[in-house]
C-alpha positions in Angstrom: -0.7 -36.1 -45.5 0.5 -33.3 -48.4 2.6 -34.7 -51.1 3.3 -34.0 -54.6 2.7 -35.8 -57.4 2.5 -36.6 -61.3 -0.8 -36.3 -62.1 -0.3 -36.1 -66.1 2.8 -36.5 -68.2 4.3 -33.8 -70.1 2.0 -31.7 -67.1 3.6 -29.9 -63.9 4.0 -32.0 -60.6 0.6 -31.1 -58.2 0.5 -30.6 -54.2 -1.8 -32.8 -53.0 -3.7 -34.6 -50.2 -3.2 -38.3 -49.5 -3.9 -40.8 -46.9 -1.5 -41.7 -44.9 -0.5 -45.8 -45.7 -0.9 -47.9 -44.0 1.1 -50.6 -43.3 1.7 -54.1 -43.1 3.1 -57.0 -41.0 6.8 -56.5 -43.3 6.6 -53.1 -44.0 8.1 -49.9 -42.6 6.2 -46.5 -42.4 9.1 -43.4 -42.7 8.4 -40.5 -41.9 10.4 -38.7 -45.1 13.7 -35.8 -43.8 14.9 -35.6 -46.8 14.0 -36.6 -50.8 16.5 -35.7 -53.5 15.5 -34.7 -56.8 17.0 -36.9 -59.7 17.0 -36.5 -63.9 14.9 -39.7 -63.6 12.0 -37.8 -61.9 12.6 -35.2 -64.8 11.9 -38.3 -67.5 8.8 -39.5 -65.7 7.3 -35.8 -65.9 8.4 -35.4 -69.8 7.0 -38.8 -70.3 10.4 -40.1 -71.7 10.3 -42.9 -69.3 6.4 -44.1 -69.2 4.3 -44.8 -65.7 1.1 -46.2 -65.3 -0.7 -45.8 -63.9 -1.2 -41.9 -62.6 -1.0 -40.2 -59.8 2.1 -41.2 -58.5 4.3 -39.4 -55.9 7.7 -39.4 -57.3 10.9 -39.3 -55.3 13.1 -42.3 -54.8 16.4 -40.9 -53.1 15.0 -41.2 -49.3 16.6 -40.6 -46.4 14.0 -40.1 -42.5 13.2 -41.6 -39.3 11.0 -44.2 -39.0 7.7 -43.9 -38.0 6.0 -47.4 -37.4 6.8 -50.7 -38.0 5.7 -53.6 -38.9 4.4 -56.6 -36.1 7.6 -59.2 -38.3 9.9 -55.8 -38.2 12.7 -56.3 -35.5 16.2 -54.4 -37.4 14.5 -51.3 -36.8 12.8 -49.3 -34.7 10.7 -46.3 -34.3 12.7 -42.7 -34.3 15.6 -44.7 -36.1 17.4 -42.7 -38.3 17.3 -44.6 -41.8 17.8 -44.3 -45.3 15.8 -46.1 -47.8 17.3 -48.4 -50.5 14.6 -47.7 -53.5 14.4 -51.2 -55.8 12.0 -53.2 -53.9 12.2 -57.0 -54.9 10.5 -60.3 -54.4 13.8 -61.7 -52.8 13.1 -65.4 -54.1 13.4 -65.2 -57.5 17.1 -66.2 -59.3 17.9 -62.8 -60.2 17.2 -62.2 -56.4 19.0 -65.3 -54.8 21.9 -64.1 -57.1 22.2 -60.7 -55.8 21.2 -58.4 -58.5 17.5 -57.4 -57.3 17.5 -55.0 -59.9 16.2 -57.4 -63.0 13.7 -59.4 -60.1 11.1 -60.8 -61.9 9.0 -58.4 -59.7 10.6 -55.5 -59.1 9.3 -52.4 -58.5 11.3 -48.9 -58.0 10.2 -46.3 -55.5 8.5 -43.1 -56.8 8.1 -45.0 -60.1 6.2 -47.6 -59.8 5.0 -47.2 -56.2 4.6 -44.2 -54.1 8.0 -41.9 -53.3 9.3 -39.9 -51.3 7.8 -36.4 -52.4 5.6 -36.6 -49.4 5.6 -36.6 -45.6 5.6 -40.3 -45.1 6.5 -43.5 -47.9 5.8 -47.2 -46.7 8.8 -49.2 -47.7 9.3 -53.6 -47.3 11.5 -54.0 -43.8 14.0 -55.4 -46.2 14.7 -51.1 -47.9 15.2 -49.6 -44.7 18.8 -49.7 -43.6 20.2 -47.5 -40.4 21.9 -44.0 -41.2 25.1 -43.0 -39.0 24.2 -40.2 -36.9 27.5 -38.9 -38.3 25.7 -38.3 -42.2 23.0 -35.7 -42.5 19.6 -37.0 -43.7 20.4 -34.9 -47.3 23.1 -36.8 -47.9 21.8 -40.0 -46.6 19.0 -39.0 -49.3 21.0 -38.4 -52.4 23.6 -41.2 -52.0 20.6 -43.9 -52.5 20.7 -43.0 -56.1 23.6 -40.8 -57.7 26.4 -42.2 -55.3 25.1 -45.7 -55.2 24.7 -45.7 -58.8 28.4 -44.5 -59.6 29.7 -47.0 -57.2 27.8 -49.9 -58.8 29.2 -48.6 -62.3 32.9 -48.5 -60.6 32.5 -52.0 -59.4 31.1 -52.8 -62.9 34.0 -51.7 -64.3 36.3 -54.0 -62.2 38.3 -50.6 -61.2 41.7 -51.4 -59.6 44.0 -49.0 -57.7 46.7 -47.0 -59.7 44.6 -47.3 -62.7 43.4 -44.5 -64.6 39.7 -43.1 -65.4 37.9 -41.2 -67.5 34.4 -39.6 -66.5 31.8 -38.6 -69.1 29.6 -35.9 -66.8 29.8 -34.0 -63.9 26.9 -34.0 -62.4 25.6 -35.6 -59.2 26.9 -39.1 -60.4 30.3 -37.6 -61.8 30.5 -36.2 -58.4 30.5 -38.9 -56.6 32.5 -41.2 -59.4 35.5 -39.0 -59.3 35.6 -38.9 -55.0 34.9 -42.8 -55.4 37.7 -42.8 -57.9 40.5 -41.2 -55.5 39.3 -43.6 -52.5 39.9 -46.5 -54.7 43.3 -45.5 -55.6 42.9 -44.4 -59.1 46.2 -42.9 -60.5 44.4 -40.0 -62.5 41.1 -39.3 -63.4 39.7 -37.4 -66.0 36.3 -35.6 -65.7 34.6 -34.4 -69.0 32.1 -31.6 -68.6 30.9 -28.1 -70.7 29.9 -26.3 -67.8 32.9 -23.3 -66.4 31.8 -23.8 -63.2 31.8 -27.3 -62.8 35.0 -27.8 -64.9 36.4 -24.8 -62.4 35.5 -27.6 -59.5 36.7 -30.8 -61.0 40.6 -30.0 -59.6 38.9 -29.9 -55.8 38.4 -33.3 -55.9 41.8 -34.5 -57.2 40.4 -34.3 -60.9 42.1 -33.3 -64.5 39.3 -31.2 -65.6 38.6 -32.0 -69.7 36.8 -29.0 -71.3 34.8 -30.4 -74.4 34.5 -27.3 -75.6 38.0 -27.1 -76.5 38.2 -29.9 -78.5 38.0 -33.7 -79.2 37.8 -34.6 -75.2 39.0 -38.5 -76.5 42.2 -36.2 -78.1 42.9 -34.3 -75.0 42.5 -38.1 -72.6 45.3 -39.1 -75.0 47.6 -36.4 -75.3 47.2 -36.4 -71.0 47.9 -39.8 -71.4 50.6 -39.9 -73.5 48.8 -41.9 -76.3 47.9 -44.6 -74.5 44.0 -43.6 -73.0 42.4 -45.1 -70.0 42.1 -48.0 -68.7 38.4 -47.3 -67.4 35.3 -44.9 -68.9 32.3 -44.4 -67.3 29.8 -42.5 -69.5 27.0 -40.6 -67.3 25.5 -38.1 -69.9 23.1 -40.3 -71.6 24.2 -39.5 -75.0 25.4 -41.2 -78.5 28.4 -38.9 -78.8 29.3 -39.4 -74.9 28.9 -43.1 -75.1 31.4 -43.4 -78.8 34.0 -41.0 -76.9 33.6 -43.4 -74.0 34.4 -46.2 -76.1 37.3 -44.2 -77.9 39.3 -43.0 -74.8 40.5 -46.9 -73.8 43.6 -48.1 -73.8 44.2 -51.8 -74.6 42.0 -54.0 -72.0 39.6 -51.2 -71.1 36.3 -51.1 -69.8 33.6 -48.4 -70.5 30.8 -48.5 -68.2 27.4 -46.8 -70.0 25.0 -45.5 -67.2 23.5 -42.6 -69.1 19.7 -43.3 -70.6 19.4 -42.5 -74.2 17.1 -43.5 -77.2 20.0 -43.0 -79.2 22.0 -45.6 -81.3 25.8 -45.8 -80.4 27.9 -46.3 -83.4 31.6 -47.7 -83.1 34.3 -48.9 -85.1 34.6 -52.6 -84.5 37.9 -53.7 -85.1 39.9 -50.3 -84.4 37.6 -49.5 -81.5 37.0 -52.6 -79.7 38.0 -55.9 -81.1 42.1 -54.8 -82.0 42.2 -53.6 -78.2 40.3 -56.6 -76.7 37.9 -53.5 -74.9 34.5 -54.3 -73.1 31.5 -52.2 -73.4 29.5 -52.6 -70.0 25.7 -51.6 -69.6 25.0 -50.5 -65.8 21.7 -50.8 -64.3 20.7 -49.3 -61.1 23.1 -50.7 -58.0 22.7 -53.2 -55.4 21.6 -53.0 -51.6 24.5 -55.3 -51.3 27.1 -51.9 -52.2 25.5 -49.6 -49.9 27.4 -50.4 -46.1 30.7 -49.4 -48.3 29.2 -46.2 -49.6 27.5 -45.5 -46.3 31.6 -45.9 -44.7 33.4 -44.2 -47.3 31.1 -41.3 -46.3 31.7 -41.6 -42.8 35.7 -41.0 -43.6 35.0 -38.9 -45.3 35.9 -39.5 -49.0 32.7 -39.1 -50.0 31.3 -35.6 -49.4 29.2 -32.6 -50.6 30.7 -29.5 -49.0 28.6 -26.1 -49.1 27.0 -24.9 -52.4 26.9 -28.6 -53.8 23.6 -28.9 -52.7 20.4 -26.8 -52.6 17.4 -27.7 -50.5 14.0 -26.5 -51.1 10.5 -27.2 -49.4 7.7 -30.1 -50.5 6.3 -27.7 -53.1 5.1 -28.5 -56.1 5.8 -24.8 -57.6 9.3 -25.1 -56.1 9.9 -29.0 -57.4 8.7 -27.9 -60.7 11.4 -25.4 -61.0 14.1 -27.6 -59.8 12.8 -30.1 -62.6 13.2 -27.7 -64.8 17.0 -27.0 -64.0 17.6 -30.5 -63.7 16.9 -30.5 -67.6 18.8 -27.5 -68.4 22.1 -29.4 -66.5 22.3 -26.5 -63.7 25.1 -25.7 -61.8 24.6 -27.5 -58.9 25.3 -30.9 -58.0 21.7 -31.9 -56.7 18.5 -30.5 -55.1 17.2 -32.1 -52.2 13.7 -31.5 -50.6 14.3 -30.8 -46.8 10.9 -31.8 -44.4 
C-alpha cells in the first residue's frame, strides 16, 4: 500500500511502499478517508520532538471506514464509518483504570510511535475505533481527534463554567475550536489573541473579541475590555515563554491558565503579584481523553462545532504536497488546518 513517511529527521517526508498489516484478534484494519496534518507532525520532521526508531508513517488525526476486524472485534464492523482516537494504551495500568490513558505506563501515540495515518490503511486496538455520525464528514471526523479534542480536554482542565469569561492565546486549529467550545459552554466573552489580519479579521465570526498583539500589551487590552478585572480562564496554545507569562498575567482573582503549547522555553512569573496574591492556578494539559470525545463528536452534530468553507484545505497522500503543507504549518499559515483526502 503507498504511504508517506519520515525516513530521516531534519529530512523531507518520502512516498513509499508498505505492506499492508496485518492484524490481530483485538485489532482493527481502517482503511484511512481522511488524515489531518498537525504542528506535532512538523516537530517529528524537525527533530524537535525525537522518534525512534525510523521509518515511521506519521499522521495521527484519522478519520475512514473500516476494513477488517478482528475475530474478539464485535462494536464494529466492516464499511463502518469510524474515527480513530490516537493514544493507544495498555488499559490495566492505574493511570488507565483512572481514566487518563494518556500517562499509561505503556502508551504509545499513533503516527509517533506506531504507524499513522499518512497511508491507505493504519491497524488500530478495537478499543481506538469509535463510530462517526454519518451527519460529520470524514475531514472533520479527522481533525477533531487532535486539535478539537485537545482544546476540549484543556477547557475541561480549566474547570470552565458558563457566564465566565476566557482568554485564548492562538488561533490556530486548537484556538478554533476553543473559542466555538467556549460559546457552547456558555462563556460570557471570550478573547482570542492572534498576529495574523486574517485570522484576527475571523475571530468576531465565532462570537470572539478579536485581541491584536501587534497593537500592544494583549494582557493590557484583556484588562481595559475587562474593566481591570482580567479573566477568569487562559488557555495558552502557541507554545511560547511570552504567550504562557501573558497567560498567567491576564487572570482575575481565582483564575485558571491552562498551558497546551510545547516549548523548550523557561516561563518566568512573578510569584506573589502574579499567582500567589490572586490565589491563580497554572495547569499543564496533556493530550485529551477517549472519555471527552462522544461530547465533542455531539457538539459537532448541533452544530457548535464547525469548519465552514476555506477553514480547511485538502490535499492528496503526497509526500511533495505534505512537505509543503509542513512547511506552512511552521510558518503559522492562514488556514485553520490541512487535511489529506484518500
Amino acid at each position: 500500500m503507498r504511504a508517506v513517511q519520515l525516513v530521516k529527521t531534519g529530512a523531507p517526508l518520502e512516498d513509499a511502499e508498505v505492506p499492508l498489516p496485518e492484524i490481530g484478534p483485538s485489532e482493527v484494519l481502517v482503511r484511512v478517508a481522511a488524515c489531518g496534518i498537525c504542528h506535532s507532525d512538523a516537530h517529528y520532521r524537525a527533530g524537535i520532538s525525537p522518534i525512534d526508531p525510523l521509518p515511521v508513517t506519521l499522521g495521527h488525526e484519522v478519520a475512514g471506514r473500516v476494513e477488517t476486524v478482528g475475530r474478539e472485534v464485535h462494536h464494529v464492523s466492516p464499511k463502518d464509518r469510524v474515527y480513530v482516537h490516537y493514544l493507544v494504551s495498555c488499559g490495566s495500568c492505574d493511570f488507565c483504570r483512572r481514566g487518563h490513558e494518556q500517562f499509561c505506563s505503556k502508551g504509545q501515540m499513533i503516527g509517533k510511535h506506531r504507524d499513522g495515518g499518512y497511508a491507505e490503511f493504519i491497524k488500530v486496538p478495537a478499543r481506538n475505533v469509535f463510530l462517526l455520525p454519518d451527519e460529520i464528514p470524514f475531514e472533520l471526523g479527522a481533525i477533531m481527534m487532535c486539535s478539537s479534542a485537545t482544546a476540549l480536554h484543556a477547557l475541561n482542565k480549566a474547570r470552565l463554567k458558563p457566564d465566565q469569561s476566557v482568554a485564548i492565546f492562538g488561533f490556530g486549529g486548537l484556538g478554533f475550536s476553543a473559542l466555538q467550545l467556549a460559546k457552547a459552554f456558555g462563556c460570557r466573552e471570550v478573547y482570542v489573541v492572534d498576529i495574523k489580519p486574517a485570522k484576527l479579521d475571523s475571530i468576531s465570526a465565532f462570537g470572539g473579541v478579536a485581541i491584536d498583539a501587534t497593537a500592544g500589551d494583549p494582557v493590557d487590552q484583556i484588562r481595559k475590555a475587562t474593566d481591570g478585572k482580567g479573566v477568569d480562564v487562559s488557555i495558552e496554545l502557541v507554545g511560547s515563554a511570552i504567550t504562557m507569562g501573558q497567560a498567567v498575567r491576564s487572570l482575575g482573582v481565582f483564575g485558571r491558565a491552562a498551558l497546551v503549547g510545547l516549548t523548550a522555553e523557561s516561563m518566568s512569573v512573578l510569584p506573589y503579584p502574579e499567582v500567589i496574591n490572586k490565589e491563580v492556578e497554572i495547569l499543564g494539559v496533556s493530550d485529551h481523553l477517549a472519555t471527552e470525545l462522544p461530547l465533542l463528536m455531539q457538539l459537532a452534530r448541533n452544530g457548535k462545532l464547525c469548519f465552514p468553507q476555506g477553514t480547511l484545505r485538502s490535499i492528496d497522500l503526497d509526500a511533495a504536497q505534505i512537505n509543503d503543507a509542513l512547511d506552512e504549518v511552521e510558518k503559522s499559515s492562514d488556514y485553520i488546518r490541512t487535511v489529506i483526502v484518500l
